[in-house]
N, C-alpha and C positions, 0 to 999 in steps of 0.2 A: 577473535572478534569481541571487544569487549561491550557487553552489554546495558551498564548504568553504572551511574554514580557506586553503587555499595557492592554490584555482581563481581564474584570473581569468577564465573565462567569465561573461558575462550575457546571461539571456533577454530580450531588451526589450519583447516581448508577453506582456498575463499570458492564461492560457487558464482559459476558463469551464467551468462544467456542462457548457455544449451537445458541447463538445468530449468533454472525459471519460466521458459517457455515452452518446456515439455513436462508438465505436472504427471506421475508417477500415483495412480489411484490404488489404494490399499489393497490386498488379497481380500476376494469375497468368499471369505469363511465367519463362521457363526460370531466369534472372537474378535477379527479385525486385526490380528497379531502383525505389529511392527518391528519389522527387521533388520530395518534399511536405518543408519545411521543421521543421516540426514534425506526428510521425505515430506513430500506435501502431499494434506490430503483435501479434500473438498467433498467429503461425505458426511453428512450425520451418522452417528451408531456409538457405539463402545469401542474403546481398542486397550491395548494391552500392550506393554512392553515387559522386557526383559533384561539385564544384564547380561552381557557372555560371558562363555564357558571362564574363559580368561580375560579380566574384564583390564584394560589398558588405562583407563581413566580420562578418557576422549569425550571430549565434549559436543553433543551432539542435539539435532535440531528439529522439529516438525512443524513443519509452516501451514498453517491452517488458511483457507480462502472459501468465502461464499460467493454469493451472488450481487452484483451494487449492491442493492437496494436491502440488506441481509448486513445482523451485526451477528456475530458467534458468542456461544459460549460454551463456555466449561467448567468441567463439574469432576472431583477429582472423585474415582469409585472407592480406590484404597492408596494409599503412599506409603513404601519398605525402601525410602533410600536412606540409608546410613550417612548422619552429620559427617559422622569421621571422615577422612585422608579426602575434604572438601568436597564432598556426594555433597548434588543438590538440584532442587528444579526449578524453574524459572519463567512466570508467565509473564509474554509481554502483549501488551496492548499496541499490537500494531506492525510491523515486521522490521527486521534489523537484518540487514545483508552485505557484507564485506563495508564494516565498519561504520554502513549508512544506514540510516532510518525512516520508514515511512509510518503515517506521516508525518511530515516535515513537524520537528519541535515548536517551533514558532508561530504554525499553525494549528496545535492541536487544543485541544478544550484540557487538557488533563498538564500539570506539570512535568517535565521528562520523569522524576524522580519517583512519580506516584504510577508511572506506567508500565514497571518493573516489581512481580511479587517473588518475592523468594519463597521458600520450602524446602524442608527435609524431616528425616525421622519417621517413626512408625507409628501411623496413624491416620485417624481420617479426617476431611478438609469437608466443614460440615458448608463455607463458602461457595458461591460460584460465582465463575468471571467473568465479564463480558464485555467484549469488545466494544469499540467508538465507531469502528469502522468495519468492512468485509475482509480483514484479515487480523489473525491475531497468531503468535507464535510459541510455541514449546521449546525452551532449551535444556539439558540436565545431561549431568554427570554422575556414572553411577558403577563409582570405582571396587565396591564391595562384593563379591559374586554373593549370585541369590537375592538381590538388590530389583526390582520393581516395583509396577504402577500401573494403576488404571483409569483412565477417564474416560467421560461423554461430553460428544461433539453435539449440538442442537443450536438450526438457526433460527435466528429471530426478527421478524419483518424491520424494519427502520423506515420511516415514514419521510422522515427527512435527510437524507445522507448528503455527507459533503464531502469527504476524503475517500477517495476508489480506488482500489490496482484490479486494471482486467490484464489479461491474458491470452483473449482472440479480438479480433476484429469484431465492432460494434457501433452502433448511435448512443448517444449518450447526453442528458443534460445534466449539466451543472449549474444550481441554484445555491443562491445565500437563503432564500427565503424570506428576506428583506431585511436580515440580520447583520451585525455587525460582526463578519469573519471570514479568512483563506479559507476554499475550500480548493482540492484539486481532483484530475484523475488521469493518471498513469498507466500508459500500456508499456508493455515487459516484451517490447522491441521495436525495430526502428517502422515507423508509421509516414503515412499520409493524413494528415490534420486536415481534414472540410468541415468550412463551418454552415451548418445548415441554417442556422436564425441566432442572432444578436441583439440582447436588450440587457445593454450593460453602460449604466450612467445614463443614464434617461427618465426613466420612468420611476418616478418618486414612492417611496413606501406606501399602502395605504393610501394610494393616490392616484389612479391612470388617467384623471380629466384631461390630462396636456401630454397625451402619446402623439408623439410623431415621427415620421422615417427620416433618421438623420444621414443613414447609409453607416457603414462601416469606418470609422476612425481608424489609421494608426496611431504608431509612435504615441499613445496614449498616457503611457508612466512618464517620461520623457518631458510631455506637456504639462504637465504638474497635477495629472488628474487625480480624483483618489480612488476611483473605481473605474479599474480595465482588468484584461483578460492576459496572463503572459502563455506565448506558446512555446514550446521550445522542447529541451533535450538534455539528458546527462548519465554520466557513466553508472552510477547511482543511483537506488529507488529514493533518496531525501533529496526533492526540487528543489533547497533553498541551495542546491548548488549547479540548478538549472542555467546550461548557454541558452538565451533569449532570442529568437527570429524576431519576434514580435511582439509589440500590447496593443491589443484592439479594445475597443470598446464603439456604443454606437447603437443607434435602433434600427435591426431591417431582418423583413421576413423573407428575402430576397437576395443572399450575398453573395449570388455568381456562382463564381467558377475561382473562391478565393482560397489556397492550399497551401501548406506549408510542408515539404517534405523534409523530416526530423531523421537526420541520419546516426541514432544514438542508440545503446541498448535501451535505454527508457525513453519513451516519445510522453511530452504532458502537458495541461494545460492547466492553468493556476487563476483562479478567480479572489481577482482580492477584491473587499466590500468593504464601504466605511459604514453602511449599516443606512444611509439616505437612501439610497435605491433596492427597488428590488429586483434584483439580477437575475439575469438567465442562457445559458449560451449552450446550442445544441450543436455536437461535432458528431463525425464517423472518422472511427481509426482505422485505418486500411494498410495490413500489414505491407512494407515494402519487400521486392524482391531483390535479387542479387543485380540484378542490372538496373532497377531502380536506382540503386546507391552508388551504380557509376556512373548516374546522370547529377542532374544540378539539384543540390544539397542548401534547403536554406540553412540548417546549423549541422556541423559533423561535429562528433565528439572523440577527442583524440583517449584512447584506454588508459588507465590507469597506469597501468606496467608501462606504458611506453611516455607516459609524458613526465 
């Protein structure tokens, strides 16, 4: 899995569903010692790695996730990875998963190339790093025996968030803030999308004198709008390769019994803003079951391996 412009780590396993939607919480010991080659954690504290015994030169991963509304950071304690035979560690700003990236480049406030820090060598990283979003990732190879590291996890409230990966079933709003910018939020398997209230392309920045219920639009991108809502699906946690159900947009605090069932590992919704309005669209993900998905499917996404 190649990581950036300049990274030359690669992951040589790609990780499924089953992985991502079964998060793997660290050993609760004093330490936090990580063992597990590739492992997500969603705890603040210390933790601690190691090289092994016989160290292969595998390159390997830990996907950090908080809460929405939560950016991370990290803070390296000590660094003993040897430059040589290409040891190295690798913060990224945001998560990278079987070639894809969240979130979406196009949408992020940060250039791709500045969202990648490298590292190696013996010593200490007086820096700390901090995510844009509720996930940020560790990758690092550490071919040298006797070769570790230590860092601390610490969330930090985000008052305005735009870009989300959850992992269970939730409500959720997604706002621009009256800003001009994609923001989205992704769940890490195939969903039922309800929209609970829609106010997107209405209601003028800095402005609510002329609120009215328009009800819910489709086919919104379609009609040349420049703020709507796309719902949809794809095999991948980076939506700019999102199959599209729908773009809604629209004012109503009332939107039925309006659902989109997302038959994809990743179910998402993408609010694009020209920065005129100020947007707001409140959903619930509701994870589907096995016989959901052999009912009617507004987007199905064909796997990577087979298409």
């Amino acid at each position: 899995m190649p990581l950036g412009p300049s990274t030359k780590l690669h992951l040589n396993q790609e990780i499924g569903p089953d992985f991502i939607s079964s998060p793997v919480r660290p050993k609760r010991d004093p330490e936090h010692y990580v063992d597990e080659c590739i492992s997500m954690l969603g705890e603040e504290g210390q933790y601690y790695l190691k090289s092994r015994t016989d160290p292969d030169g595998s390159v390997c991963a830990i996907y950090l996730y908080a809460e929405p509304d939560q950016n991370i950071e990290i803070k390296f304690n000590y660094l003993d990875v040897s430059c040589d035979n290409e040891g190295l560690v690798v913060v990224v700003d945001g998560w990278e998963l079987n070639q894809k990236i969240f979130p979406n480049p196009d949408d992020h406030p940060k250039e791709l190339k500045t969202r990648f820090t490298e590292t190696c060598g013996k010593r200490k990283i007086k820096k700390s790093f901090l995510s844009s979003q509720n996930v940020a990732l560790i990758q690092y190879r550490m071919p040298a025996r006797g070769s570790s590291f230590s860092f601390s996890v610490r969330f930090v409230k985000n008052p305005t968030p735009c870009n989300v990966l959850i992992q269970s079933e939730q409500v959720y709003t997604l706002r621009n803030y009256g800003e001009r910018a994609n923001c989205s939020i992704s769940a890490l398997f195939p969903a039922a999308l309800r929209i609970l209230d829609i106010n997107v392309g209405v209601t003028r920045s800095k402005d609510r004198s002329n609120e009215f219920e328009t009800g819910v639009l489709h086919k919104c991108q379609k009609r040349g709008l420049d703020d709507y809502v796309q719902i949809g699906g794809s095999s991948g946690i980076d939506d700019g390769f999102m199959e599209i159900a729908d773009s809604l947009c629209g004012l109503s605090s009332m939107p039925g019994k309006y659902v989109e069932n997302i038959g994809c590992d990743v179910s998402s919704a993408r609010l694009v803003s020209s920065g005129a309005y100020d947007n707001s669209i409140t959903l619930i993900f509701e994870q589907l079951t096995f016989n959901d998905v052999n009912g009617f499917m507004s987007v199905v996404c064909i796997p990577e391996d087979l298409s």
